[in-house]
PyMOL CGO cylinders between C-alpha atoms (Angstrom):
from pymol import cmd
from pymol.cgo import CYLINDER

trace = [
    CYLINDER, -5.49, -0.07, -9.01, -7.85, -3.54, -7.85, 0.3, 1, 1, 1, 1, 1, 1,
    CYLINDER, -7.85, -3.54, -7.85, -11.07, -2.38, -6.02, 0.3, 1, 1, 1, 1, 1, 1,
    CYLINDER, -11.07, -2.38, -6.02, -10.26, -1.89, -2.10, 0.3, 1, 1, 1, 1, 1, 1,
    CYLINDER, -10.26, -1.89, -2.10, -12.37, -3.86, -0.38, 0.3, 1, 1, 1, 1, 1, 1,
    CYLINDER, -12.37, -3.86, -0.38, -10.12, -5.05, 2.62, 0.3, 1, 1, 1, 1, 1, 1,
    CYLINDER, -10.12, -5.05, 2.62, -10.22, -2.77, 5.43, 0.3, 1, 1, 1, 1, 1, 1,
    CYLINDER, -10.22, -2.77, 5.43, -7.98, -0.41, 6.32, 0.3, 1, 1, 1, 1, 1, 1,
    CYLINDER, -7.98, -0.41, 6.32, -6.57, -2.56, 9.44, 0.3, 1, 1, 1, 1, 1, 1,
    CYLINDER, -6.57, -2.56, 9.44, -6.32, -5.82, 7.37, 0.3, 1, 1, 1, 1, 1, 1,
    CYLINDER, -6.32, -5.82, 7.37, -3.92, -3.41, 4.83, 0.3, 1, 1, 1, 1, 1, 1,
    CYLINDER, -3.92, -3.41, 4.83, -2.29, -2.44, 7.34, 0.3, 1, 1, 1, 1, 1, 1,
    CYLINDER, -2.29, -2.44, 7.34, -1.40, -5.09, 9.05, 0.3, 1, 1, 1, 1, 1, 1,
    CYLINDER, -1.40, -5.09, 9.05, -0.26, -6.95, 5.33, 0.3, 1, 1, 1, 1, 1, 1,
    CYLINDER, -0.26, -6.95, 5.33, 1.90, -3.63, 4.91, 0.3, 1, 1, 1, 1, 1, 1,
    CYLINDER, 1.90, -3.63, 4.91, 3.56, -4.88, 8.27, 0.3, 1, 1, 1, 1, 1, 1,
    CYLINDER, 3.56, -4.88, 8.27, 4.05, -8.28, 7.09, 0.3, 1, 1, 1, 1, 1, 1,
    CYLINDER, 4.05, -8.28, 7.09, 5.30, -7.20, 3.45, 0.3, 1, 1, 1, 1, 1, 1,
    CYLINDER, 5.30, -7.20, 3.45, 7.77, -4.65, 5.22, 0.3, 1, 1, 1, 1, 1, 1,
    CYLINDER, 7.77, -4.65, 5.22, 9.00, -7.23, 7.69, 0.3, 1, 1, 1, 1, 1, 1,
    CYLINDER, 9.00, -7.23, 7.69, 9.34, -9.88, 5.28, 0.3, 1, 1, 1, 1, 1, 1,
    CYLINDER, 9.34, -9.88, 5.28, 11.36, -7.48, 2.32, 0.3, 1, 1, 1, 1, 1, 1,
    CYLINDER, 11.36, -7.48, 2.32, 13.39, -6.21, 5.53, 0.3, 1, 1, 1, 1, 1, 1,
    CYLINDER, 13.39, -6.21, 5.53, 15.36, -9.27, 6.20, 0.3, 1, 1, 1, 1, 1, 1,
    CYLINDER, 15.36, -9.27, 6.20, 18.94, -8.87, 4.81, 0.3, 1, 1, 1, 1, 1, 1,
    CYLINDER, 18.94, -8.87, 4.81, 19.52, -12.24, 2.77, 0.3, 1, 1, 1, 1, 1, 1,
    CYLINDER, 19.52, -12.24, 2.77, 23.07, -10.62, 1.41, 0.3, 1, 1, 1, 1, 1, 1,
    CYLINDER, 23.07, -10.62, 1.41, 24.09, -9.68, 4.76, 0.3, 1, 1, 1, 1, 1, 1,
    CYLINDER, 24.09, -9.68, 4.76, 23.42, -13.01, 6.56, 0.3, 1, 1, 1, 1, 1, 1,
    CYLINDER, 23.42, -13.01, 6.56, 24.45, -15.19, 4.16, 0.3, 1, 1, 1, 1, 1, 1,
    CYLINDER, 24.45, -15.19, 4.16, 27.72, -13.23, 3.33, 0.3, 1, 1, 1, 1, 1, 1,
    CYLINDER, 27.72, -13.23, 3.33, 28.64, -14.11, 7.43, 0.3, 1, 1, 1, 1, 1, 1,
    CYLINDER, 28.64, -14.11, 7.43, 27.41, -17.69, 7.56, 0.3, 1, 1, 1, 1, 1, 1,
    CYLINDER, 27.41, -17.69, 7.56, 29.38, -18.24, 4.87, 0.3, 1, 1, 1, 1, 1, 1,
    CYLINDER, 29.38, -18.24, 4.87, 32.54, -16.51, 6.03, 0.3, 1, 1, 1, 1, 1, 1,
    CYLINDER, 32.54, -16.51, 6.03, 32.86, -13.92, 3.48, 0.3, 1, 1, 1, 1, 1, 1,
    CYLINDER, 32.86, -13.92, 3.48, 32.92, -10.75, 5.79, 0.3, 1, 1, 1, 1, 1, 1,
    CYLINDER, 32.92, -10.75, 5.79, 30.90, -7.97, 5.90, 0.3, 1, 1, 1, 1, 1, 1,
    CYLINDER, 30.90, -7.97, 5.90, 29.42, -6.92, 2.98, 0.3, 1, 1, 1, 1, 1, 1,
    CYLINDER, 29.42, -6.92, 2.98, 29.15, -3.23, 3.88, 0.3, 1, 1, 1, 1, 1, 1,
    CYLINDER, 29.15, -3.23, 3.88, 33.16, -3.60, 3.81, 0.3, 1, 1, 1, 1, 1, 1,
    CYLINDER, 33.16, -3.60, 3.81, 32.97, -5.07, 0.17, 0.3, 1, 1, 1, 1, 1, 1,
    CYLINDER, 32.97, -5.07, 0.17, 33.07, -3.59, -2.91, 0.3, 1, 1, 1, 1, 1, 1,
    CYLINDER, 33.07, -3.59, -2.91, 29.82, -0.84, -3.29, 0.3, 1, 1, 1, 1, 1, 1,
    CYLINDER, 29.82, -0.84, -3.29, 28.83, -2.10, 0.65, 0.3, 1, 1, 1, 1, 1, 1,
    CYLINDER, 28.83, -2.10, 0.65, 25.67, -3.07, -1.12, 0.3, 1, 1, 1, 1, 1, 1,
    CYLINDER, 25.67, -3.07, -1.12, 23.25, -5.95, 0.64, 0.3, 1, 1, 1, 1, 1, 1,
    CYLINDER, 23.25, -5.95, 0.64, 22.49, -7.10, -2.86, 0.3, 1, 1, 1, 1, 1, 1,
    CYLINDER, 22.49, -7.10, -2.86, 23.63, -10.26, -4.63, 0.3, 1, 1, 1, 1, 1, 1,
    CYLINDER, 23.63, -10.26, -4.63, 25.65, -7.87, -7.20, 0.3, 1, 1, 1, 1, 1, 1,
    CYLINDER, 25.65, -7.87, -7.20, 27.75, -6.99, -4.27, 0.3, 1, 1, 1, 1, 1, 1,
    CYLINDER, 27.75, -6.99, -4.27, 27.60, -10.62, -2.58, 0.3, 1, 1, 1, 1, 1, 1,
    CYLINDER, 27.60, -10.62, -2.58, 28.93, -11.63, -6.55, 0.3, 1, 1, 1, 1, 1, 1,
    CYLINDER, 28.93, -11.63, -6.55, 32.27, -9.41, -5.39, 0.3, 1, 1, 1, 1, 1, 1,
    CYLINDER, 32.27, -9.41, -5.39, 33.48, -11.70, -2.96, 0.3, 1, 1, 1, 1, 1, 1,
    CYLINDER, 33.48, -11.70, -2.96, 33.79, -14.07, -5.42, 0.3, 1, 1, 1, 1, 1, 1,
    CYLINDER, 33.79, -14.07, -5.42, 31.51, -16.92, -4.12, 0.3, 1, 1, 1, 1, 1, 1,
    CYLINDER, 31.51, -16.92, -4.12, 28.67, -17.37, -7.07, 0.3, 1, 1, 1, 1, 1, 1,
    CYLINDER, 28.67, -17.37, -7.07, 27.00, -19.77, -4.75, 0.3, 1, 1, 1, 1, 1, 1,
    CYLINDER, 27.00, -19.77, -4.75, 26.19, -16.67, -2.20, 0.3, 1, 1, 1, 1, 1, 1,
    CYLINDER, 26.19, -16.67, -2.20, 25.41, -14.24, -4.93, 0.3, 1, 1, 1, 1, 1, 1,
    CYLINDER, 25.41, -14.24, -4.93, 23.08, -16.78, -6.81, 0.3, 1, 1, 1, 1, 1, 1,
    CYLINDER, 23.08, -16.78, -6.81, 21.39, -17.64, -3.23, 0.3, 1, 1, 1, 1, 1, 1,
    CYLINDER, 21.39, -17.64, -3.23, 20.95, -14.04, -2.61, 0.3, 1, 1, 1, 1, 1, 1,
    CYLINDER, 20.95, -14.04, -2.61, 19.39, -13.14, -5.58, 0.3, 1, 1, 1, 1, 1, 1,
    CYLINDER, 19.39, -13.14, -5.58, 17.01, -16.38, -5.04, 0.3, 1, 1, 1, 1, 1, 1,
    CYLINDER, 17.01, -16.38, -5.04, 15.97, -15.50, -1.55, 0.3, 1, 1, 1, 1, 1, 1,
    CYLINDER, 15.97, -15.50, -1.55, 15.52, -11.44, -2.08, 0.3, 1, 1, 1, 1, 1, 1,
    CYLINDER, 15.52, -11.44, -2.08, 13.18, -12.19, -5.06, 0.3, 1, 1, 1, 1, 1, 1,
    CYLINDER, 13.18, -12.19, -5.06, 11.60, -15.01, -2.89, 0.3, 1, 1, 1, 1, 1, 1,
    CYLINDER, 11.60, -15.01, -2.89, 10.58, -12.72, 0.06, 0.3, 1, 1, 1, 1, 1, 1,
    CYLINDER, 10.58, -12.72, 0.06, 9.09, -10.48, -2.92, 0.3, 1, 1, 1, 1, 1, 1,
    CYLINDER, 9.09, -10.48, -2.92, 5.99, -13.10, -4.14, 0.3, 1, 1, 1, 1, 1, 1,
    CYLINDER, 5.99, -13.10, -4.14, 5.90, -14.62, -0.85, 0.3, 1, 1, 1, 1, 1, 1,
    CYLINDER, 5.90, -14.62, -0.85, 5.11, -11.51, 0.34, 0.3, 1, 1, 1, 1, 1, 1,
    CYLINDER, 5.11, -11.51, 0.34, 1.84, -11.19, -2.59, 0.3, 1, 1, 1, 1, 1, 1,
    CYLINDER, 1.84, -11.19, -2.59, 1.38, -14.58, -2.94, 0.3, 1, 1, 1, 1, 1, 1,
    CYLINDER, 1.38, -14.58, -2.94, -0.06, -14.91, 0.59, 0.3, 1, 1, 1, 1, 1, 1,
    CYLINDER, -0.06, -14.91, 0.59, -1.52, -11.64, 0.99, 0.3, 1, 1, 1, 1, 1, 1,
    CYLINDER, -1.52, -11.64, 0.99, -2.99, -12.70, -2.14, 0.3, 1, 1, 1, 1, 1, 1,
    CYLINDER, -2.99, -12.70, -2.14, -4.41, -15.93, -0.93, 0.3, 1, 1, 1, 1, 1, 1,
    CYLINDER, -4.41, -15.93, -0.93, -5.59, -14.22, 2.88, 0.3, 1, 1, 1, 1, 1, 1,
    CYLINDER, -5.59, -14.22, 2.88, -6.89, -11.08, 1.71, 0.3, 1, 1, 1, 1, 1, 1,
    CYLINDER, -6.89, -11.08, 1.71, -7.24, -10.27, -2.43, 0.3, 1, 1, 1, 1, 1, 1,
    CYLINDER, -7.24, -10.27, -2.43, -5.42, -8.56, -4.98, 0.3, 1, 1, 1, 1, 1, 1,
    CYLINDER, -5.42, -8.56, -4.98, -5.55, -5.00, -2.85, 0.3, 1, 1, 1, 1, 1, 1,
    CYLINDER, -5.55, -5.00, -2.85, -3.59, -6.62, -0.03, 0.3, 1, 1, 1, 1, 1, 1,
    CYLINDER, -3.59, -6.62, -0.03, -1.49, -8.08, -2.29, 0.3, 1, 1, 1, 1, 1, 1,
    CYLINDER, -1.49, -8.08, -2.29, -0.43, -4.58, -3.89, 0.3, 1, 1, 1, 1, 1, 1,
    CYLINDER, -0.43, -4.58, -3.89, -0.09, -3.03, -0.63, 0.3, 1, 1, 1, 1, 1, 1,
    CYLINDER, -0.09, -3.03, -0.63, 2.65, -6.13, 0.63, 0.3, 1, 1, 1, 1, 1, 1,
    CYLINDER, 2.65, -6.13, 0.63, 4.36, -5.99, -2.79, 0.3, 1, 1, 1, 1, 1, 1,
    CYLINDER, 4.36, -5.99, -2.79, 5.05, -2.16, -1.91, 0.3, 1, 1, 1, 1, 1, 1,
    CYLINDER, 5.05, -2.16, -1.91, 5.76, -2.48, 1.83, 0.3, 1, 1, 1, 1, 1, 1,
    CYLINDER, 5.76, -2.48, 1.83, 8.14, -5.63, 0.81, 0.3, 1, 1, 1, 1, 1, 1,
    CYLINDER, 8.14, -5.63, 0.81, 9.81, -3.21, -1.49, 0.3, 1, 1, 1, 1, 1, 1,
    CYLINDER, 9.81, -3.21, -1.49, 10.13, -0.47, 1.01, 0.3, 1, 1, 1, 1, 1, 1,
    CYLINDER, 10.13, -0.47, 1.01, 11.48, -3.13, 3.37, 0.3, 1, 1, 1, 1, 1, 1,
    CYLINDER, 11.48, -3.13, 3.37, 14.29, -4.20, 1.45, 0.3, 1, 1, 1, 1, 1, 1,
    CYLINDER, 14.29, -4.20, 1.45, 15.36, -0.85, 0.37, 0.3, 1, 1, 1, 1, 1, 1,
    CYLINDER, 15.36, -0.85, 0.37, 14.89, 0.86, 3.21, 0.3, 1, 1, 1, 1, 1, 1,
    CYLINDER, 14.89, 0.86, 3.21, 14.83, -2.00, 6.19, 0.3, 1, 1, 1, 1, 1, 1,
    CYLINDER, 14.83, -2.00, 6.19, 14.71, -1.19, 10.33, 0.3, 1, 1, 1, 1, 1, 1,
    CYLINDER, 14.71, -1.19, 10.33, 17.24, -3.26, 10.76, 0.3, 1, 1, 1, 1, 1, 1,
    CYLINDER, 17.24, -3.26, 10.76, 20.23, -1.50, 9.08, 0.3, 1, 1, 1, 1, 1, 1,
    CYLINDER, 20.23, -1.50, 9.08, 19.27, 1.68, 9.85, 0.3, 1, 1, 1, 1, 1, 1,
    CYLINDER, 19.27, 1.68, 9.85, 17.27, 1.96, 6.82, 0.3, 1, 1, 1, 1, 1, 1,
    CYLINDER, 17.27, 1.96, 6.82, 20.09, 1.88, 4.36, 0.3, 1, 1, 1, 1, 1, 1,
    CYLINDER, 20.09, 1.88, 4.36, 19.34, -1.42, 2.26, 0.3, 1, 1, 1, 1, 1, 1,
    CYLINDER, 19.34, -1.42, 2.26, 19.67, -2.96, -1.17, 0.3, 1, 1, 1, 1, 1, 1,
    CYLINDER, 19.67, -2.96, -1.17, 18.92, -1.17, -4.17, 0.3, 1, 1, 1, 1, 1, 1,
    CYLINDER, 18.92, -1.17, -4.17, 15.46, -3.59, -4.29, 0.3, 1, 1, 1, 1, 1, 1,
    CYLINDER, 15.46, -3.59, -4.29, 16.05, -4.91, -7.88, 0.3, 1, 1, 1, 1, 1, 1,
    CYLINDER, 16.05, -4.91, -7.88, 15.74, -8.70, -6.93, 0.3, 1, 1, 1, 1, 1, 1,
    CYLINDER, 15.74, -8.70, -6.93, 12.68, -8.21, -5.07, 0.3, 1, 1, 1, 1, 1, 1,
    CYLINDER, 12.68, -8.21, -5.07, 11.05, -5.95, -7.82, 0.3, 1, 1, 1, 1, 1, 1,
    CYLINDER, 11.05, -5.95, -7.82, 11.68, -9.19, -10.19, 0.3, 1, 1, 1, 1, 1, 1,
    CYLINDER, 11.68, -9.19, -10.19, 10.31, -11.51, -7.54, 0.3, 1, 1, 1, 1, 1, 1,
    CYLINDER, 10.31, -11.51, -7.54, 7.16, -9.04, -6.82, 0.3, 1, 1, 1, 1, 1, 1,
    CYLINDER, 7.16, -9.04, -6.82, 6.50, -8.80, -10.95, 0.3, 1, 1, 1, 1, 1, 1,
    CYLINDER, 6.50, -8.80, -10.95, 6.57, -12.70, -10.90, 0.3, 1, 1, 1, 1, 1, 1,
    CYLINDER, 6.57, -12.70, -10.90, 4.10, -13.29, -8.29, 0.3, 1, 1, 1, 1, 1, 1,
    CYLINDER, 4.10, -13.29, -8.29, 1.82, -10.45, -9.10, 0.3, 1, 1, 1, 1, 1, 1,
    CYLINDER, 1.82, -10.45, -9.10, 1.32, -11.20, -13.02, 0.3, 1, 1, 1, 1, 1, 1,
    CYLINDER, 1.32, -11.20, -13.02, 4.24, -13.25, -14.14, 0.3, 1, 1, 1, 1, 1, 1,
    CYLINDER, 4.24, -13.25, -14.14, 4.30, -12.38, -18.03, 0.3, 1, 1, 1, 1, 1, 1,
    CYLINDER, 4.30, -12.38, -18.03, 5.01, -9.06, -16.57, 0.3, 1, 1, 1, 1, 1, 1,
    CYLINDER, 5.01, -9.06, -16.57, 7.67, -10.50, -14.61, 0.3, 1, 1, 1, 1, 1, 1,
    CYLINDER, 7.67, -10.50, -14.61, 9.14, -12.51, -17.63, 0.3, 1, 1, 1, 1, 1, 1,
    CYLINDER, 9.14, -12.51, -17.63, 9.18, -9.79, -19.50, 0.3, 1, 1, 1, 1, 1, 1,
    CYLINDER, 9.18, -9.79, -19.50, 11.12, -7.98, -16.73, 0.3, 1, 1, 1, 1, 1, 1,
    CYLINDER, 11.12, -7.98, -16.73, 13.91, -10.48, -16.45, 0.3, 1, 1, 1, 1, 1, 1,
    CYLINDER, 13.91, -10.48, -16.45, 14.12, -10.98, -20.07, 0.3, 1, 1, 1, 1, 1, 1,
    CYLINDER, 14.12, -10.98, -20.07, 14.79, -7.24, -20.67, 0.3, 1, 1, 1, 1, 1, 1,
    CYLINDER, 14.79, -7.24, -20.67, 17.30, -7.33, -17.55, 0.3, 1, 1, 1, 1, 1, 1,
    CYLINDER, 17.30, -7.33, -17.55, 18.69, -10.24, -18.98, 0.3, 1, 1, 1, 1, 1, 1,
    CYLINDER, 18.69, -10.24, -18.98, 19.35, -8.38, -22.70, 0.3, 1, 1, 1, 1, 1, 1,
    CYLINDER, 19.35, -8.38, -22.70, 20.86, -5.35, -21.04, 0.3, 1, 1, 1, 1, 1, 1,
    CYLINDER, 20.86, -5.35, -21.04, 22.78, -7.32, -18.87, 0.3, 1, 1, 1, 1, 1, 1,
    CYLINDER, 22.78, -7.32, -18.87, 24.57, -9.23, -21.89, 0.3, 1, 1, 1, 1, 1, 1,
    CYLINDER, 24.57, -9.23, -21.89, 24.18, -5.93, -23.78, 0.3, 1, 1, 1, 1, 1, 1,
    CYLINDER, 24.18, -5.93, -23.78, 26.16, -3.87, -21.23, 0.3, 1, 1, 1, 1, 1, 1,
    CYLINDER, 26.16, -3.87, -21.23, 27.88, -6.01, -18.85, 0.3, 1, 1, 1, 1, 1, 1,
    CYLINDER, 27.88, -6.01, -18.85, 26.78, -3.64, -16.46, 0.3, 1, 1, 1, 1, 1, 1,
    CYLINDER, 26.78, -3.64, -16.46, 24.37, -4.74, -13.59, 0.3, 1, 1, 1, 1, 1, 1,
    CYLINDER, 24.37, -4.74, -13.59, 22.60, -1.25, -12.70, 0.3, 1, 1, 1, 1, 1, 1,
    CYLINDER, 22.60, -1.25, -12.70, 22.14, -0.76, -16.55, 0.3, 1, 1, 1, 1, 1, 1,
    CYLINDER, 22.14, -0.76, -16.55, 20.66, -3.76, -16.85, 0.3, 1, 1, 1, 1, 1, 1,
    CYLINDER, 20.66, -3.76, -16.85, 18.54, -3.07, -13.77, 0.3, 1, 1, 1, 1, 1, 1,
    CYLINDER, 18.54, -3.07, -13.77, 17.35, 0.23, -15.03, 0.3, 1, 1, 1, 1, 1, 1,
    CYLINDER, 17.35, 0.23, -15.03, 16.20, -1.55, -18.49, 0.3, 1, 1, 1, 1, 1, 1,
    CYLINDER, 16.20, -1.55, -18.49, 14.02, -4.38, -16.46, 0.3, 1, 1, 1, 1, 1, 1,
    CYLINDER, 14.02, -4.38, -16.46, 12.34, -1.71, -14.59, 0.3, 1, 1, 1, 1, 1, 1,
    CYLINDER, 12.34, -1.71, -14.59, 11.31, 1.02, -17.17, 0.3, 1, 1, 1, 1, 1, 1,
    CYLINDER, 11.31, 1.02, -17.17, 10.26, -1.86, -19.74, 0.3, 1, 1, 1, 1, 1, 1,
    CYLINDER, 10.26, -1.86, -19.74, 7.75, -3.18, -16.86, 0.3, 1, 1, 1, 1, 1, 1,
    CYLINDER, 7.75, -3.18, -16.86, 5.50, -0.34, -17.15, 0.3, 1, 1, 1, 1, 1, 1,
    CYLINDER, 5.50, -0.34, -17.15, 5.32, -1.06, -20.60, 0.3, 1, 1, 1, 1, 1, 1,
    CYLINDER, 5.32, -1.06, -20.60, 4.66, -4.29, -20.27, 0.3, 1, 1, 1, 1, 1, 1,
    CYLINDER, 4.66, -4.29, -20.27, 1.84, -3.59, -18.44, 0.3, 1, 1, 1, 1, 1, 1,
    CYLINDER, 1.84, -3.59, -18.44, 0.05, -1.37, -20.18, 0.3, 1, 1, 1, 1, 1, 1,
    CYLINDER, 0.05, -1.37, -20.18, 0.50, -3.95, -23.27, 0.3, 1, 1, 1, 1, 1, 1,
    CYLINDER, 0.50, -3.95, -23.27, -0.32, -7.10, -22.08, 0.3, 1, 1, 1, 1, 1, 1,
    CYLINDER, -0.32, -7.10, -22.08, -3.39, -5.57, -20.19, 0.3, 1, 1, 1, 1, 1, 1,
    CYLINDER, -3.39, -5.57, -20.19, -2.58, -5.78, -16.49, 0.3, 1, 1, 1, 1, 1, 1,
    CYLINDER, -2.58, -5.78, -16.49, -3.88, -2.02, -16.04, 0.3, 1, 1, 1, 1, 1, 1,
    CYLINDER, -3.88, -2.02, -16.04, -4.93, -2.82, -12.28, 0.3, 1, 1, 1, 1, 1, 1,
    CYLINDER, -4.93, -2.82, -12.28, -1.17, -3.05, -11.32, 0.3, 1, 1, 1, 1, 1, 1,
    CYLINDER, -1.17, -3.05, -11.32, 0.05, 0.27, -13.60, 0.3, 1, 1, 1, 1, 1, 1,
    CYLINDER, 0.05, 0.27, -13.60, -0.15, 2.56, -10.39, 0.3, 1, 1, 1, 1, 1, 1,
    CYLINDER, -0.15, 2.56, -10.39, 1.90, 0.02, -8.53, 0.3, 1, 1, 1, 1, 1, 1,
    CYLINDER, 1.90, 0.02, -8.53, 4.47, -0.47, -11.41, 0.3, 1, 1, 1, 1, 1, 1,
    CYLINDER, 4.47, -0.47, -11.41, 5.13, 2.86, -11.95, 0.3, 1, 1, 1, 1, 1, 1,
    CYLINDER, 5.13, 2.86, -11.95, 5.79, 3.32, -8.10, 0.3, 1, 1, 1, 1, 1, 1,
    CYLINDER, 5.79, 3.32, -8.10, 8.28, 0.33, -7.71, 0.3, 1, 1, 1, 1, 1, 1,
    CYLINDER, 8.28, 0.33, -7.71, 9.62, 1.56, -11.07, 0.3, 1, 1, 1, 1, 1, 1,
    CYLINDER, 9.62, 1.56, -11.07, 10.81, 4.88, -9.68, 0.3, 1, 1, 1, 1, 1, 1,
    CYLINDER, 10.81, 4.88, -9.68, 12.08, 3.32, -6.79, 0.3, 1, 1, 1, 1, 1, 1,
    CYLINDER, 12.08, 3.32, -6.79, 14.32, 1.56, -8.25, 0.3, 1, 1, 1, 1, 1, 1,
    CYLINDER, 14.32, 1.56, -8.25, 15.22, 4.27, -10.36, 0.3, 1, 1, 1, 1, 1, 1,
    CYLINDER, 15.22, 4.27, -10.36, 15.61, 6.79, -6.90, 0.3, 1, 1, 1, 1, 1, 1,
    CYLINDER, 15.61, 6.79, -6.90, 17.35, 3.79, -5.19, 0.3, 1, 1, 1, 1, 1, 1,
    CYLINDER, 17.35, 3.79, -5.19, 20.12, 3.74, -8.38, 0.3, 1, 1, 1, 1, 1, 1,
    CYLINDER, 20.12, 3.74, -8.38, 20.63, 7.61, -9.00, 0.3, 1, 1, 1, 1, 1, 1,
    CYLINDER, 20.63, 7.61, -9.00, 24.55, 7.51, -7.99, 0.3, 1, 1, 1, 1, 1, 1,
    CYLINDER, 24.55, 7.51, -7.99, 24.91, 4.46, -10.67, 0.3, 1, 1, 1, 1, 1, 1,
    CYLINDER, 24.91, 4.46, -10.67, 22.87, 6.95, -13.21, 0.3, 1, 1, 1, 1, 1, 1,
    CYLINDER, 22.87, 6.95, -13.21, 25.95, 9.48, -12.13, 0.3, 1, 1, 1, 1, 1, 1,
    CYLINDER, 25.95, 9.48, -12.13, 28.38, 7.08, -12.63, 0.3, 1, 1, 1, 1, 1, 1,
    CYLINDER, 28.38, 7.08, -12.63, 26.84, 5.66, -16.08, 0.3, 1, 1, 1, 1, 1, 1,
    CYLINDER, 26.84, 5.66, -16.08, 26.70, 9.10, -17.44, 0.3, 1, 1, 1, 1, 1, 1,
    CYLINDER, 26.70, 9.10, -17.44, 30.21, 9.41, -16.32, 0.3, 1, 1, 1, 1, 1, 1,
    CYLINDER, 30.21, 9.41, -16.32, 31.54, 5.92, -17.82, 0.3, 1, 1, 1, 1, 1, 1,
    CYLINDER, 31.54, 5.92, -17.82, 32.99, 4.74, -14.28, 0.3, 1, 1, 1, 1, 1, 1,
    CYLINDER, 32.99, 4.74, -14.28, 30.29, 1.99, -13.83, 0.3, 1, 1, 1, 1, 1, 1,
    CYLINDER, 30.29, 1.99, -13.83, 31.69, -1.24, -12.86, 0.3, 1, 1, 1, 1, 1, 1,
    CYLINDER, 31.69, -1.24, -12.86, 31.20, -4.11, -14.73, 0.3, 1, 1, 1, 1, 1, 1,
    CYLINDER, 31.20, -4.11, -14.73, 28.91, -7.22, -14.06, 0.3, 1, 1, 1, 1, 1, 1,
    CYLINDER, 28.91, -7.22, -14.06, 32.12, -9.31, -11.62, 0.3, 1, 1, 1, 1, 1, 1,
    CYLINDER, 32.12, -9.31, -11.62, 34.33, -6.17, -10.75, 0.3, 1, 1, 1, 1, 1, 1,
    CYLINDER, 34.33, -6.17, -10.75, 35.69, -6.20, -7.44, 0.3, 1, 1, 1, 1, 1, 1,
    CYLINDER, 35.69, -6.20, -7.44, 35.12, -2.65, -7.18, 0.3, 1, 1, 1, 1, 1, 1,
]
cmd.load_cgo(trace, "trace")
């Protein structure tokens, strides 16, 4: 963890921010602008750009995946830049939270593996190369988005600890079980052999 020095107010109010900022349902509003219906009628009824992939318009899914890593290291980068590396933890977890979890939907959100990239990257971003890169290999690997998810997030921790970015480890491990809590019925379904496929409708 980085030395707390910000006040517990200041923390506070970049938890806010983060949350607010991870909250806001790219998938969801770009799926209607677009004319594609409502994603919680599609496919898994996921927010996330796998889903938005479903309806068959790569241009949506692509833009969703841009935009819910985006409001990830926007979220550190300027809690970063206002407040230190503390705040910046703090927003990356509250911008998690938010996207998983946002006000808005009535806290049933994505499954926060865009934003986990986007946090990585902004944060320390060997750590989030390395992420993608292992998400990446599992995802030509497997086929299998969720797999591929899992991969990225257990191989961050790792990452960590060996390219020396020990002040984050706390944080990494947290967002790392999130993702894997926020994924347990694909873990069911893996286990089972009824995962879809990377482009299944289903």
């Amino acid at each position: 963890m980085p030395y707390i020095d910000t006040s517990l107010t200041l923390l506070a109010f970049w938890a806010m921010g983060g949350y607010l900022l991870g909250s806001i349902p790219f998938g969801l509003v770009l799926a209607r602008a677009m004319g594609l219906g409502n994603l919680r009628e599609i496919g898994s009824g996921n927010i996330g750009a796998t889903n938005v992939l479903r309806t068959g318009n790569k241009k949506a899914a692509a833009l969703t995946l841009i935009l819910d890593a985006a409001k990830g290291a926007v979220a550190v980068l300027i809690a970063r830049a206002a407040a230190g590396e503390d705040a910046a933890q703090i927003a990356a977890l509250a911008a998690m939270i938010g996207h998983c979890y946002p006000v808005w939907l009535g806290f049933r959100g994505g499954k926060g593996v865009a934003t986990f990239l986007g946090i990585l990257l902004a944060l320390a971003w060997p750590i989030g190369i390395a992420a993608c890169a292992a998400w990446l290999v599992g995802a030509l690997a497997t086929r299998t988005s969720s797999i591929a998810a899992l991969v990225a997030a257990a191989s961050s921790t790792f990452a960590m600890v060996l390219l020396g970015y020990g002040q984050g480890l706390i944080l990494g491990i947290a967002l790392t079980l999130l993702v894997f809590w926020r994924h347990r019925g694909n873990i069911i379904r893996i286990k089972a052999g009824t995962e879809p496929k990377i482009g299944s409708k289903t």
